[in-house]
C-alpha positions in Angstrom: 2.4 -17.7 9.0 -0.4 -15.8 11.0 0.6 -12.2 10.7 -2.3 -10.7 12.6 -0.1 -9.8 15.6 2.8 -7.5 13.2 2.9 -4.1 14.3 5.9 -2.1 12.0 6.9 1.4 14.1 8.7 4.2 12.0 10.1 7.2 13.2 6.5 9.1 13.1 4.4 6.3 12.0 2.7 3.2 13.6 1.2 0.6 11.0 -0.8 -2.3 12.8 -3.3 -4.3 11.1 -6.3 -3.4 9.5 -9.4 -3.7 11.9 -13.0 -3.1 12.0 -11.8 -0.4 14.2 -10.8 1.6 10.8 -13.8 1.3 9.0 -15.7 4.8 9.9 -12.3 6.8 9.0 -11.7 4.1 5.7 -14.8 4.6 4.4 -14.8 8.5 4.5 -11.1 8.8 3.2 -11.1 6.2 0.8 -12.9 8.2 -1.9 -12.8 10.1 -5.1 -10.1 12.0 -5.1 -8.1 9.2 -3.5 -9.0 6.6 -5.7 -8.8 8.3 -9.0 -5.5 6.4 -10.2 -6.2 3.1 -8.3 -7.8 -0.3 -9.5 -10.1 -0.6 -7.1 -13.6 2.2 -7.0 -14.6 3.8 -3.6 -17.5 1.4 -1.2 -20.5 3.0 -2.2 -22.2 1.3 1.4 -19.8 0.8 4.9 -20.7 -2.9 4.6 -18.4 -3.1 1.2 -16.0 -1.8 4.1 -16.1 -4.2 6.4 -16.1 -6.9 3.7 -12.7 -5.7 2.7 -11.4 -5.3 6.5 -12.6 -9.2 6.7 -11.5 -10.6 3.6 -8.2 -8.5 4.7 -8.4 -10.0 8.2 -8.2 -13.5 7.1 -5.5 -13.0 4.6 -3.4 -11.6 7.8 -4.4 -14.9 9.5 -3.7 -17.1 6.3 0.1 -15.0 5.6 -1.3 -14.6 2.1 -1.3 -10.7 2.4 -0.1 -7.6 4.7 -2.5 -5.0 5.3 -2.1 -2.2 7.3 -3.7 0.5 8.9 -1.7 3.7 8.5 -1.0 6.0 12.0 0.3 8.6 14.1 -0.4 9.2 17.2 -3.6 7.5 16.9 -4.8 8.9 14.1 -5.9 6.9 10.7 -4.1 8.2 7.8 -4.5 5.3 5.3 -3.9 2.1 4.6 -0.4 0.2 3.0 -0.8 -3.3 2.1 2.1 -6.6 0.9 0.4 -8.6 -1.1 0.6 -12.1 -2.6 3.4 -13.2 -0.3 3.6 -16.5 -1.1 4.5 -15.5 -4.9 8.6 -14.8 -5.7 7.2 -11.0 -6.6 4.7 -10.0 -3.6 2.7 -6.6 -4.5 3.2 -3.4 -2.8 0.1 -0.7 -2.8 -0.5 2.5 -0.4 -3.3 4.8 0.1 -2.8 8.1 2.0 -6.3 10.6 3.0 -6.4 13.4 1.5 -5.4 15.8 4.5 -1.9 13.8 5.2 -1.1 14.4 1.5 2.7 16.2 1.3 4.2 14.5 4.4 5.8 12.4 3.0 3.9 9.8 4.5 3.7 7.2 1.9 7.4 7.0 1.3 7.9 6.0 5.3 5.3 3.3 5.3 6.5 2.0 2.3 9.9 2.1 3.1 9.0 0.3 6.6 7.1 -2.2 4.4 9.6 -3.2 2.7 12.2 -3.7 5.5 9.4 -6.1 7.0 10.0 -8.0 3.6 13.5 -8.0 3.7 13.2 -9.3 7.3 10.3 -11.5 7.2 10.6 -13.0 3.8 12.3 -14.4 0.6 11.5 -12.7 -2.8 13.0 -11.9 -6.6 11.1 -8.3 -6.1 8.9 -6.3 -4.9 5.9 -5.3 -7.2 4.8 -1.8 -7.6 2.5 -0.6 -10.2 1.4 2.8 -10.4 -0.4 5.0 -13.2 2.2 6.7 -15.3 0.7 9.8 -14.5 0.3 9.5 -10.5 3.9 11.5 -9.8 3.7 11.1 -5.9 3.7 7.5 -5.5 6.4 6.9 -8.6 8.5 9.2 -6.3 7.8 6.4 -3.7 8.6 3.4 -6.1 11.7 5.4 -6.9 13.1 6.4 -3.3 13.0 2.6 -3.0 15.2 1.8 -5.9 12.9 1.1 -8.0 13.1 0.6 -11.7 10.2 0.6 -14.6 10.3 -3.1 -16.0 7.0 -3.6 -17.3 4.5 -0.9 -18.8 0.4 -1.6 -19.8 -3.0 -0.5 -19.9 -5.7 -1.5 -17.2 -8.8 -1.2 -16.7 -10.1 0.2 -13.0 -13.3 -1.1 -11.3 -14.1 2.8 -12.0 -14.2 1.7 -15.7 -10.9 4.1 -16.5 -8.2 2.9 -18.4 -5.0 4.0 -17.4 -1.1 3.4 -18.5 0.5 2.1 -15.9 4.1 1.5 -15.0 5.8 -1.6 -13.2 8.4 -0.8 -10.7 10.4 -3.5 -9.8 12.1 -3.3 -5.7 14.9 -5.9 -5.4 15.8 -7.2 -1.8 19.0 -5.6 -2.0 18.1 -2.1 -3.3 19.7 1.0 -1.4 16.8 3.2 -0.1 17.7 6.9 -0.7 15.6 10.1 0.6 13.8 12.0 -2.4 13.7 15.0 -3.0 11.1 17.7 -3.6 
């Protein structure tokens, strides 16, 4: 299933597919402190960039993966991705800038992320692992009904090690605001 075309409108956000359009505003955002509780490391070159938007681009022509560009009004915020579709328990990951931080930003795209899935496709649940520590995006994991099934220690492409936590989405969990 070619998903190159999906375009997923929220109340204040648009998320369309990842493009070489991005890579100027990915490759400035996508940095330390962003990545500090993430597996992969910031490109230390734009061409590591552009090899992700590719590799990215075919995986939205392939239906292995969703990754999408994060924005409103225009403006590139960050980056939300579905990945392994194929599998029973596709992956869900989000990256916000720095300057959108406290919007609540990341709970929206997620949210609309997961309503694609619950649309689009058949799965047991929804991935979402997220360092123990990293408060904002267990909030997200959370607002989606999401429970911790699985905990572990991983190693980054940084070289940290960090605990993480497994939240589990089902299809049929109740989304509910957070709060705070």
């Amino acid at each position: 299933m070619d998903l190159s075309n999906v375009k997923i409108q929220t109340e204040r956000l648009l998320l369309v597919p990842v493009t070489m359009e991005f890579k100027e505003s990915m490759f400035r955002e996508f940095q330390e402190p962003i990545t500090l509780f993430m597996y992969p490391k910031p490109a230390e070159k734009i061409e590591e960039t552009e090899d992700f938007i590719k590799e990215a681009t075919l995986e939205l022509i392939t239906g292995t993966d969703l990754t999408m560009a994060i924005t409103k009004s225009g403006e590139f915020l960050g980056c939300a991705g579905l990945h392994n579709l194929q599998s029973e328990t596709p992956e869900l990951g989000i990256w916000i800038k720095q300057s959108a931080h406290g919007h609540k930003y990341g709970q929206e795209a997620v949210a609309a992320l997961k309503k694609w899935a619950d649309e689009n496709i058949e799965y047991k649940y929804l991935s979402y692992p997220v360092v123990e520590q990293n408060i904002a995006s267990r909030k997200i994991a959370e607002s989606l009904g999401g429970k911790v099934m699985k905990e572990y220690d991983k190693v980054t492409l940084s070289g940290r090690t960090y605990h993480m936590v497994e939240y589990w989405v089902c299809p049929a969990c109740t989304t509910h605001p957070v709060v705070g």
